[in-house]
Backbone as JSON, one array per atom type, in Angstrom:
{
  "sequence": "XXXXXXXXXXXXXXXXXXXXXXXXXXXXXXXXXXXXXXXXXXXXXXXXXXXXXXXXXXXXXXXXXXXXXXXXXXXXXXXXXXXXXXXXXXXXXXXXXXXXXXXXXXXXXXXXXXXXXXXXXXXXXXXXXX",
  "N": [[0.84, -1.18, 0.0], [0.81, 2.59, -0.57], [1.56, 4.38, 1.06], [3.96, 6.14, 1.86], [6.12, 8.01, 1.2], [9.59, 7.08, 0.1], [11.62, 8.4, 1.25], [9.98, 9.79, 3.65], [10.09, 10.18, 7.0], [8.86, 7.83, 9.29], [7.2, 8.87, 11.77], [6.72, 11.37, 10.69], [4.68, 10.93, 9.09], [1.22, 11.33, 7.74], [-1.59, 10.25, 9.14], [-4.27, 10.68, 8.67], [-4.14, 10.68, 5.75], [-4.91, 9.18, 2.62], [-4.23, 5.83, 0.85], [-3.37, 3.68, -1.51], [-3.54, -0.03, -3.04], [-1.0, -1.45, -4.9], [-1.29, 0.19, -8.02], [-3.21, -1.28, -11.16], [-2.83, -1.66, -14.6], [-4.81, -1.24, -16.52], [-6.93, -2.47, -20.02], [-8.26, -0.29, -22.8], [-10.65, -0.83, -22.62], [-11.36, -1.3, -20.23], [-11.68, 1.14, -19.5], [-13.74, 3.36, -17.66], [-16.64, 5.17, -19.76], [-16.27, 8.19, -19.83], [-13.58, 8.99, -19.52], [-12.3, 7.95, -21.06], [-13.04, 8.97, -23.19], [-12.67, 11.89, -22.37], [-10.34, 11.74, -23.23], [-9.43, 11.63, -25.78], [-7.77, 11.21, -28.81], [-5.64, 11.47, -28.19], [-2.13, 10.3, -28.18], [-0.9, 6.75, -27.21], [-1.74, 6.75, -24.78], [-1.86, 5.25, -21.62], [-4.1, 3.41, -19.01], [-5.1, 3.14, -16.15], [-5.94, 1.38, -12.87], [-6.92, 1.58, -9.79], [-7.75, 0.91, -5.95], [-8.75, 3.15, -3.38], [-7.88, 4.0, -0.13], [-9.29, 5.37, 3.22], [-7.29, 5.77, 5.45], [-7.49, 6.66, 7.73], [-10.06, 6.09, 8.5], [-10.65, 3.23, 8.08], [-11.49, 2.86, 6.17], [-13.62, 2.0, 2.65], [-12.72, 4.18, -0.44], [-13.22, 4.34, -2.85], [-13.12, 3.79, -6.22], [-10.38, 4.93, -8.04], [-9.56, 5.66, -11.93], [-6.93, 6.4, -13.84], [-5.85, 7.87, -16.55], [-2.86, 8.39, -18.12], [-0.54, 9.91, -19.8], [2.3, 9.82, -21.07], [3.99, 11.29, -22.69], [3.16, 13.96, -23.47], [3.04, 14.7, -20.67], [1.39, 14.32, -18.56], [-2.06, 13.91, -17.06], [-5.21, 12.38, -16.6], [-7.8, 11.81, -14.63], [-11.02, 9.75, -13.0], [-13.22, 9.59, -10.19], [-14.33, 6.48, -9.13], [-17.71, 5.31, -7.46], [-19.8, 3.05, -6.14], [-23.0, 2.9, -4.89], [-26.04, 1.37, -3.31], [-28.96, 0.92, -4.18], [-31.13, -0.36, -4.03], [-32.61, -3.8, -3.69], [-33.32, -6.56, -5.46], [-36.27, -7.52, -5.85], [-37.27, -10.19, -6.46], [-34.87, -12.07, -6.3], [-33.31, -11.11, -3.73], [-30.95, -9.71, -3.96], [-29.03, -7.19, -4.09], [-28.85, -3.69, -5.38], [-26.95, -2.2, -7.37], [-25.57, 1.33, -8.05], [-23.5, 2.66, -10.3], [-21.27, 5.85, -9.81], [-19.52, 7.94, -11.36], [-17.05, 10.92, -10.97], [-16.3, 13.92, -12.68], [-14.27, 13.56, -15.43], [-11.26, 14.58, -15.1], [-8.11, 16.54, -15.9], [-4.45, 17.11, -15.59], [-0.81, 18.62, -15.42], [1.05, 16.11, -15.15], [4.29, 14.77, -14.59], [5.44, 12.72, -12.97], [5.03, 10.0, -12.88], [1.98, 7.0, -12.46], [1.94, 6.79, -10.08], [2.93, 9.09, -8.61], [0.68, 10.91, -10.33], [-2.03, 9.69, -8.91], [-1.88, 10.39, -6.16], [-1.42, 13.05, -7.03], [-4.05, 13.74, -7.83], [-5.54, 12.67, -5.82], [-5.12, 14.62, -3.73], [-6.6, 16.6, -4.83], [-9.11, 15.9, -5.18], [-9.55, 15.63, -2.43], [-9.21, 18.68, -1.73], [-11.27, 19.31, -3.12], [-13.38, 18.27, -1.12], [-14.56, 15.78, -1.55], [-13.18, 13.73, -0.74], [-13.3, 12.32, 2.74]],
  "CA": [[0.0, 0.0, 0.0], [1.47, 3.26, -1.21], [1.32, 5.61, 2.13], [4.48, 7.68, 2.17], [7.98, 8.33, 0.24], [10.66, 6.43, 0.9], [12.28, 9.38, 1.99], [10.13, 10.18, 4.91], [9.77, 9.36, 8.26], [7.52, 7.22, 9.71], [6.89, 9.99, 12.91], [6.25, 12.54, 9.74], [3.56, 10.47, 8.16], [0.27, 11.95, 8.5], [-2.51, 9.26, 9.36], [-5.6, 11.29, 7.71], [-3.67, 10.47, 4.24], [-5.45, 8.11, 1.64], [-3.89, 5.2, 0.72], [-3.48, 2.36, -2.35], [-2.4, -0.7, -3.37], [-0.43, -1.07, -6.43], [-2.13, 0.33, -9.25], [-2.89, -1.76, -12.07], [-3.03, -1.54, -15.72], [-6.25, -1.99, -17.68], [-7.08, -2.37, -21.49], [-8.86, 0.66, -22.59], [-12.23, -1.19, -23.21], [-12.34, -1.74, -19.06], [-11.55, 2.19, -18.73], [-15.17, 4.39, -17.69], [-16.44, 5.93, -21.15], [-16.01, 9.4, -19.58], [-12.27, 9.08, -19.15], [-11.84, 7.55, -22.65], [-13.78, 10.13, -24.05], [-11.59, 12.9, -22.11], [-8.48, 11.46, -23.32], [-10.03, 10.9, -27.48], [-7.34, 11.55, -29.95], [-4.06, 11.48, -27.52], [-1.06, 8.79, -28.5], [0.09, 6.05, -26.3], [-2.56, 6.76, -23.52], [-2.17, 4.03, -20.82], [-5.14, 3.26, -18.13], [-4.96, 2.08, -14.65], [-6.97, 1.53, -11.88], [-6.16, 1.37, -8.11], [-8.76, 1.65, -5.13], [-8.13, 4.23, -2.93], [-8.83, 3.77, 1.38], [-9.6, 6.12, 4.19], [-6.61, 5.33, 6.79], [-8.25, 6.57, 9.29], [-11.47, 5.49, 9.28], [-10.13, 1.96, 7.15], [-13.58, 2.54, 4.72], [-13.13, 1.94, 1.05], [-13.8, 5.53, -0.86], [-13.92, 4.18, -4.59], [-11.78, 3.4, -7.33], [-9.86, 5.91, -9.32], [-8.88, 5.44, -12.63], [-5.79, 7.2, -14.51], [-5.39, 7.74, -18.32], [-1.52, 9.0, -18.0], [0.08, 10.5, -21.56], [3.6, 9.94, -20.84], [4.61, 11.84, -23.86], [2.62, 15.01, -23.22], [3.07, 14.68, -19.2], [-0.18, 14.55, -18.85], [-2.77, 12.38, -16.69], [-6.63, 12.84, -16.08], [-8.44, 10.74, -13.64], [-11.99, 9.78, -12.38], [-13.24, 8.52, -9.07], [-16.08, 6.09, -9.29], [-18.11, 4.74, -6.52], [-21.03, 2.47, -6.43], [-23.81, 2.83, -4.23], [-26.68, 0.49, -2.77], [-29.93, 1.37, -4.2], [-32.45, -0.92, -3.24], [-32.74, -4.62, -3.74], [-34.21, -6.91, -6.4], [-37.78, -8.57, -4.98], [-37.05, -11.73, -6.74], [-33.51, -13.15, -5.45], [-32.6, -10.17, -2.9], [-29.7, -9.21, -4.27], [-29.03, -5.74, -3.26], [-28.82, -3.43, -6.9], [-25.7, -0.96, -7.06], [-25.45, 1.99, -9.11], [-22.3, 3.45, -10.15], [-21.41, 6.96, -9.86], [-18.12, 8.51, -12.06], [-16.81, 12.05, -10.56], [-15.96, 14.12, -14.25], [-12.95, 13.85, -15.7], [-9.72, 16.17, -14.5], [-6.72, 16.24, -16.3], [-3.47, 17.74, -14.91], [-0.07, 17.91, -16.06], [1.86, 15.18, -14.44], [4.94, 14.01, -15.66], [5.86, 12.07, -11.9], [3.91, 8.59, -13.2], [1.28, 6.97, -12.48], [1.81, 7.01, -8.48], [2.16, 10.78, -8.48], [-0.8, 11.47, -10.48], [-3.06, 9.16, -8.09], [-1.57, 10.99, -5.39], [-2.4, 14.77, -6.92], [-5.66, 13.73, -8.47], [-6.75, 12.42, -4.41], [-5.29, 15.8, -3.63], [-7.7, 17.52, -5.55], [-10.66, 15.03, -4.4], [-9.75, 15.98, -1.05], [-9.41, 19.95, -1.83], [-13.23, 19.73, -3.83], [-14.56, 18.08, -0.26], [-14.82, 14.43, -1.97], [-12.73, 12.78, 0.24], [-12.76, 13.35, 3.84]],
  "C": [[0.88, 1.24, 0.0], [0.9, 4.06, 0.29], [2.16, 6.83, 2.37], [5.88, 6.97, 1.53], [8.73, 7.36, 1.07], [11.81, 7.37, 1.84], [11.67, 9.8, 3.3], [10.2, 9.62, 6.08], [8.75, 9.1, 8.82], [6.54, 8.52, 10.77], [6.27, 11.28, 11.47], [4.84, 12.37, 8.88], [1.75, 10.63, 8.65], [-1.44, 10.82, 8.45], [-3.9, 9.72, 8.69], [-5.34, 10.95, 5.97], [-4.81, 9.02, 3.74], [-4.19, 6.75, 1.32], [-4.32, 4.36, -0.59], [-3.06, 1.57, -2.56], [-2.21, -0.3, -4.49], [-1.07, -0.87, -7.85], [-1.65, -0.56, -10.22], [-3.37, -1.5, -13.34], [-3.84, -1.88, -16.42], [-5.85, -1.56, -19.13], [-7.89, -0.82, -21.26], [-10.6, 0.42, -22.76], [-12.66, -1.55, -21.93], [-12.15, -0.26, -18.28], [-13.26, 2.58, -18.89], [-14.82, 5.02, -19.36], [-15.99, 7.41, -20.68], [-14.74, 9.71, -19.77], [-11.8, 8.75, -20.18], [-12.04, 8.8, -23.82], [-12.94, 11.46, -23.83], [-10.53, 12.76, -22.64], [-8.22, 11.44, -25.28], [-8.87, 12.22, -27.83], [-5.52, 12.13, -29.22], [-3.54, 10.19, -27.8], [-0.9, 8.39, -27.14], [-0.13, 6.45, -24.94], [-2.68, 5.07, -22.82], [-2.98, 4.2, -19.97], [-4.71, 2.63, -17.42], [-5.88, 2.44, -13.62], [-6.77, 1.19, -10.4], [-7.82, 1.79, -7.12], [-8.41, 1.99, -4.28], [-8.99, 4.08, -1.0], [-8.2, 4.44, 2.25], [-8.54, 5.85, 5.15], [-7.52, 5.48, 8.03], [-9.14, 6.37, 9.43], [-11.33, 3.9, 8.65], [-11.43, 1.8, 6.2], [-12.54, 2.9, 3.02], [-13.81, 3.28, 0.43], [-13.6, 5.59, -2.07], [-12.76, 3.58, -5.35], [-11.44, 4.85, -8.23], [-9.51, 5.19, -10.23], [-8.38, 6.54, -13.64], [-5.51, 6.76, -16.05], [-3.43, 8.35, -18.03], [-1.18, 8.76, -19.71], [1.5, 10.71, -21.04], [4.15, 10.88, -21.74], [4.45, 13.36, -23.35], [2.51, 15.81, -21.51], [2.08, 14.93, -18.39], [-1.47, 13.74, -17.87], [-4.63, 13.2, -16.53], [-7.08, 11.97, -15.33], [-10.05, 10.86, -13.26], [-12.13, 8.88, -11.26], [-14.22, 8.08, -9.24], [-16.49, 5.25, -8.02], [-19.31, 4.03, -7.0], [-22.03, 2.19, -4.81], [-25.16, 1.64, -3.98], [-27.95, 1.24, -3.14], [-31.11, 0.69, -4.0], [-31.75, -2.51, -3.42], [-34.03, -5.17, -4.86], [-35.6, -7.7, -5.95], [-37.48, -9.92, -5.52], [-35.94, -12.76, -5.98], [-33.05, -12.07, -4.48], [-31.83, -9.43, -3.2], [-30.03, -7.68, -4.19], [-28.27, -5.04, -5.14], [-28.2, -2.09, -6.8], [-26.01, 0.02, -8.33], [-24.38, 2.67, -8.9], [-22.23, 5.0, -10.72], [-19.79, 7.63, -10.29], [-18.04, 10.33, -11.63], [-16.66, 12.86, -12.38], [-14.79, 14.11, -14.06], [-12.12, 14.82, -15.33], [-8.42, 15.33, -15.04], [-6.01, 17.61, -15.99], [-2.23, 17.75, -15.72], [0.68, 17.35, -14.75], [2.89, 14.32, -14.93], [5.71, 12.71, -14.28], [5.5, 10.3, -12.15], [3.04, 7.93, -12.4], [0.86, 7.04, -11.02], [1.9, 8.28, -7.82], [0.97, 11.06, -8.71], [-1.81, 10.6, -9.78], [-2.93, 9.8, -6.87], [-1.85, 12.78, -5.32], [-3.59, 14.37, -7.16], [-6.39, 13.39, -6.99], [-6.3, 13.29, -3.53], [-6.38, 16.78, -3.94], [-9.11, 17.25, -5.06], [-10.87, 15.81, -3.0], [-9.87, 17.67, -1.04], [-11.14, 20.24, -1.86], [-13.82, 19.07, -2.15], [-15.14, 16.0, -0.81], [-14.67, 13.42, -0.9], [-12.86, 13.46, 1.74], [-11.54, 14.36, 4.31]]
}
């Protein structure tokens, strides 16, 4: 789980921070259309997806996923969550709907563990994240 630089110190590390494991690399046919659509007509756009958790309260607060344009230094990201909206009357099953933040692209030329790191900067600036 990605929590703090190798450079700092543990005593320096601030426990309200977000956290991920190791982001991984999707095709672009399992990126959100929004984020595909933000990114239409850039070269040698890679996708990844990491889910992103609350340290301090240990709650899961969605999945991001990162288009990064290595070339252009470039990344955009969305956070998507999925919510609990009722249940089906037939077999129970409980019936999610997913919810995509809009696209934000930045420039980021740090890769793909920087830009998950400003983009849940930004989350947390807008009030997203706690």
């Amino acid at each position: 789980m990605r929590q703090q630089s190798s450079g700092e110190a543990a005593e320096e590390w601030d426990p309200s921070e977000v956290i991920w494991p190791p982001e991984k690399e999707i095709d672009v046919s399992e990126a959100h259309a929004s984020l595909v659509k933000a990114v239409a007509g850039s070269r040698g756009v890679r996708y990844f997806t990491a889910f992103i958790i609350d340290v301090t309260n240990d709650g899961y607060l969605g999945d991001v996923q990162m288009a990064i344009d290595d070339v252009a230094g470039e990344a955009c990201g969305i956070l998507l969550r999925s919510y609990v909206t009722g249940s089906d009357a037939a077999t129970g099953q409980p019936i999610l709907a997913e919810e995509a933040t809009r696209p934000f692209k930045f420039s980021c030329g740090g890769g793909v563990a920087k830009a998950i790191a400003v983009f849940c900067d930004k989350l947390k600036m807008a009030g997203v994240f706690p």
